[in-house]
N, C-alpha and C positions, 0 to 999 in steps of 0.2 A: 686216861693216863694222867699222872700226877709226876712234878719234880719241886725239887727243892734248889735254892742256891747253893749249895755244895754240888749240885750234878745239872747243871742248867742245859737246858733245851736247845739244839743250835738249827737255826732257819736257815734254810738254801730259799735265794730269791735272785733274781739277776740286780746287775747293779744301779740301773735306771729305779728299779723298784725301793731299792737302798737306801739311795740317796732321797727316794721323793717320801717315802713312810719309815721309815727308820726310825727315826724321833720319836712319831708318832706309837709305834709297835712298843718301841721299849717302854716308854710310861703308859702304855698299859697294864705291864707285868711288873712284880716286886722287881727292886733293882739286884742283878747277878745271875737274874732264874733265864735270861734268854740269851744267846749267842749269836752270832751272824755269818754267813757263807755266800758270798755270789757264787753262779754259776760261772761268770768270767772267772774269776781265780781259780775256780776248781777246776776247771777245765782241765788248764795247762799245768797241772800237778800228775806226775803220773804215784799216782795214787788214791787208795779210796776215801771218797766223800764220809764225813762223819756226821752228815747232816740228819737230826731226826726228822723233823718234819718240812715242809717245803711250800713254796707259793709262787706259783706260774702264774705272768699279770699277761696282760693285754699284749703287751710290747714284745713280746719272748713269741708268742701264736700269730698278732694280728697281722703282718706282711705274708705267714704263710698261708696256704691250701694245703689240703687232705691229697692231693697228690705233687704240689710241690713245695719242701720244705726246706724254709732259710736258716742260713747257717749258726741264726740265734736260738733256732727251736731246735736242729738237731745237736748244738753244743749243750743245752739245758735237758734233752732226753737223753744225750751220754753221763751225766752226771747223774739223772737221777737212778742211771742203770749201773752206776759204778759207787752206790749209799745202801750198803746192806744195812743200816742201824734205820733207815728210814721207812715211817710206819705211816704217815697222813701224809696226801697232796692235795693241797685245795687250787684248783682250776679256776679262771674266769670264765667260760662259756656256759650256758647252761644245758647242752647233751657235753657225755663224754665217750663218745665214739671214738677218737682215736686208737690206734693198736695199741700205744702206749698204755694208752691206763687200763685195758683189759690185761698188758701183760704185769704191770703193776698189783693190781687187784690178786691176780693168781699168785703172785707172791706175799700175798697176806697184809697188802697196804691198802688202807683207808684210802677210796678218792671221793673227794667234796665237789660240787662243782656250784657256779652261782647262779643258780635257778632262781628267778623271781626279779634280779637286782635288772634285766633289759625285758619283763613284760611290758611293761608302758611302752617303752621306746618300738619294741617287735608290733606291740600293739598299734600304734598311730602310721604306719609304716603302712599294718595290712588296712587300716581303717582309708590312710588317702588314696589307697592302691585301689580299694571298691570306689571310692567315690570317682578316683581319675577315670579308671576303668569306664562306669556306668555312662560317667556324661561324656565321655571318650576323649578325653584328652590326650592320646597320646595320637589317633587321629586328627585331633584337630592341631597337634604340631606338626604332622608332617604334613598336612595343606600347607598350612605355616612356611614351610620349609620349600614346596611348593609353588609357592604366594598363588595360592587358590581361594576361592571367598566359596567355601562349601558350607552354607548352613545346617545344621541337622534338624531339617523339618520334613513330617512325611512319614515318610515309613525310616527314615533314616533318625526320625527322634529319638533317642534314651528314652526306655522304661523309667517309671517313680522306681525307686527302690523300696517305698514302702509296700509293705507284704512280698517282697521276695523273700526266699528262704537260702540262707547261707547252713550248708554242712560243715560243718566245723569239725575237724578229725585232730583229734588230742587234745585234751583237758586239762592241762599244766594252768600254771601262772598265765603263761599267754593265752592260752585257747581260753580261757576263761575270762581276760580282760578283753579278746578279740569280742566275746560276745554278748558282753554288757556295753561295749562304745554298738555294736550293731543294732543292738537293742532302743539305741536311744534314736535311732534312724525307725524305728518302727518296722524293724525287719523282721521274720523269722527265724530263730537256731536251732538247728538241731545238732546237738554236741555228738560224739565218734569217741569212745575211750575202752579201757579194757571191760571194765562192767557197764551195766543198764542202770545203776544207780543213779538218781538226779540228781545234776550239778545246777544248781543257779549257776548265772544270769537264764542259762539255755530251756530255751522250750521243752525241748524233750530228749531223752540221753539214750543213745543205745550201746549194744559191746559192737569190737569192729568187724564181727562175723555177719552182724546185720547191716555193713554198708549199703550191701547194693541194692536193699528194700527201700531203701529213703533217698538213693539219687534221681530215681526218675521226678522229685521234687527240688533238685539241686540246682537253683541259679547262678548257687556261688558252691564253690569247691574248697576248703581253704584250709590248707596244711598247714599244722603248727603242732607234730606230733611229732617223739626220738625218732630217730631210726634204728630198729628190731628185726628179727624174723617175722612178727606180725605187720609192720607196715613197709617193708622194704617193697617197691614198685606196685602199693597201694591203688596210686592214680597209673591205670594202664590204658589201652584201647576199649576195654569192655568198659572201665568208670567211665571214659566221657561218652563212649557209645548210649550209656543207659541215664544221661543225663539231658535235658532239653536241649533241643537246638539253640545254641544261641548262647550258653552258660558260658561262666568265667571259672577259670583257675587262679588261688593265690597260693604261692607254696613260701613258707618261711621255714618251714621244716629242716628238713636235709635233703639234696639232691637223690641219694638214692629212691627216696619215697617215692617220686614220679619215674615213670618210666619215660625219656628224654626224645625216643626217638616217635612216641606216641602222642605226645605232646605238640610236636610239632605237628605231627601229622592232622592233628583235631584239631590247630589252630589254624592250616592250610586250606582245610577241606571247607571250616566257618562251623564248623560242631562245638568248637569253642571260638568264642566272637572275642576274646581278648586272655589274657594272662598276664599276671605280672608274677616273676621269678627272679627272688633273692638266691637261690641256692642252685645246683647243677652238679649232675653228676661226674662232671670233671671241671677240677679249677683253677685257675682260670678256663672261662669258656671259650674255646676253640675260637680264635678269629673267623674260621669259616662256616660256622654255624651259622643255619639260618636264619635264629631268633633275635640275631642282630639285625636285620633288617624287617622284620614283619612291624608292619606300622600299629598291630592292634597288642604288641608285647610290648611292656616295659620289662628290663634285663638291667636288676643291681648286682651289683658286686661282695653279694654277701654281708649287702650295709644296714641290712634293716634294723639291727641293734643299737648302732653306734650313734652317740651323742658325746657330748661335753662329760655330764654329771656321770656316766655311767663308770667309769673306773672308782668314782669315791665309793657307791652304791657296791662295787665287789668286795672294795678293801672293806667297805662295814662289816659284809658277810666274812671275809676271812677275819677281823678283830673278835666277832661274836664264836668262829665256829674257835679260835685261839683260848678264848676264857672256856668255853666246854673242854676242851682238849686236856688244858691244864686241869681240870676239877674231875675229870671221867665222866662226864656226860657225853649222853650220843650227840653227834654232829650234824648239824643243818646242813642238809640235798646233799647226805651220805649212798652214793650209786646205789650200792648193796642195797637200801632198803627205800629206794624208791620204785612206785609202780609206774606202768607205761601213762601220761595224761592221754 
């Protein structure tokens, strides 16, 4: 899509977003061809949004959950459901699972989302998570916590990680940085994606109908794959059943992918000797969940993306997919035309 300054383009953004890129947005485009809209203002107009295109940042999602949504995120989905002119939404997260943009999509709008801009950061997250994991650090804090002097010597040592094999399920941006920082530990990967095609860094790639060939080699379990009809409750009783005694789960994924209440179960029983879980399938995770106290789980808050730099890193992705958009080229991590990693 192309405009000119006689018929300028108007962005719906909230107004945090406004005030902090604005400047910025505008000297990227000839002067007159871009317009501006918060979602604040719009809101309280009863009337519809004239916004073409739109840009949901961090601040508008990042206090919500998938099941409880703050009043910035449901005043910015009224908006964008009361903008019949409006054709692109570009998102910060990199899935876009919400109802929203499947119901968007079905109305014939472009959704973008910023796939690639938190690999690294998802990346180092799953990377400290095997190493706390192996040499068990999250045991040795609740000695700590304990004031116990338990050494791990014995049969209570950590495995070398070198020559473990980590399954790696989803071959995105991050499944693919998870497996070249693995690599550099000397470990094994074998990558999980829709085809058998080989991905570098990974050992060897298969599709995900041949998971459960390759778990009975799986030390490490490690989700970093959308959530689909193909991997929704992926990781169930049967995955860690058909996995060594003693293996770990990292799930960066999305909570649906694991099955929640099997998870626990394999980590009760010592089928799995640790897990660390960013995601769950409800969020915030139930106070009375048990995986808040198992000493061998670490349990974040859906943080394993979040750094400092990562918001500049999205705005690059929305400035670059903005100069496509205006020129008619196709758009960078456009839903429609990405395949599952």
């Amino acid at each position: 899509m192309t405009d000119t300054p006689s018929s300028p383009l108007t962005l719906l953004l909230s107004a945090y977003a406004r005030r902090t890129w604005g400047e910025r947005i505008a000297a990227a485009v000839p002067p007159g061809s871009l317009a501006f809209v918060t979602a604040e203002a719009a809101i309280i107009v009863d009337a519809p949004c004239m916004a073409d295109i739109a840009f949901m940042t961090r601040e508008v999602t990042g206090r919500s959950s998938k099941n409880n949504l703050t009043l910035e995120l449901r005043d910015f989905q009224a908006v964008l459901r009361k903008s019949p002119r409006l054709r692109w939404l570009q998102i910060h997260p990199a899935g876009a699972d919400r109802p929203i943009y499947a119901e968007l999509r079905a109305r014939g709008m472009k959704v973008t989302t910023a796939s690639g801009a938190t690999a690294v950061t998802v990346a180092h997250s799953a990377l400290g998570a095997v190493i706390a994991l192996n040499r068990r650090f999250p045991l040795l804090a609740d000695a700590q916590r304990r004031h116990a002097w338990e050494p791990r010597l014995g049969e209570r040592s950590p495995r070398d990680l070198k020559g473990q094999c980590a399954v790696i399920v989803g071959l995105g941006p991050i499944g693919r940085t998870i497996a070249g920082l693995l690599k550099m530990l000397e470990m094994r990967t074998i990558g999980v994606r829709r085809g058998a095609a080989p991905v570098p860094p990974c050992d060897r790639t298969i599709a995900y109908g041949d998971l459960a060939a390759v778990l009975p080699q799986a030390d490490w379990l490690i989700l970093c794959c959308p959530a689909s009809p193909t991997t929704r409750g992926i990781a169930n009783a049967a995955t860690f059943a058909a996995m060594p005694a003693g293996a770990h789960l990292v799930n960066v994924a999305r909570g649906e992918v694991a099955v929640e209440r099997d998870v626990i179960a394999a980590l009760a029983s010592g089928r799995l000797a640790g897990a660390y879980l960013d995601v769950f399938e409800r969020e915030p995770l139930d106070a009375a969940s048990p995986l808040w106290d198992m000493p061998n789980v670490i349990v974040s808050p859906h943080t394993a993306s979040h750094s400092l730099g990562q918001n500049e890193a999205i705005f690059d992705i929305f400035l670059d997919n903005l100069a496509r958009w205006r020129g008619g080229q196709p758009l960078r991590n456009d839903v429609d035309d990405l395949s599952e990693g």
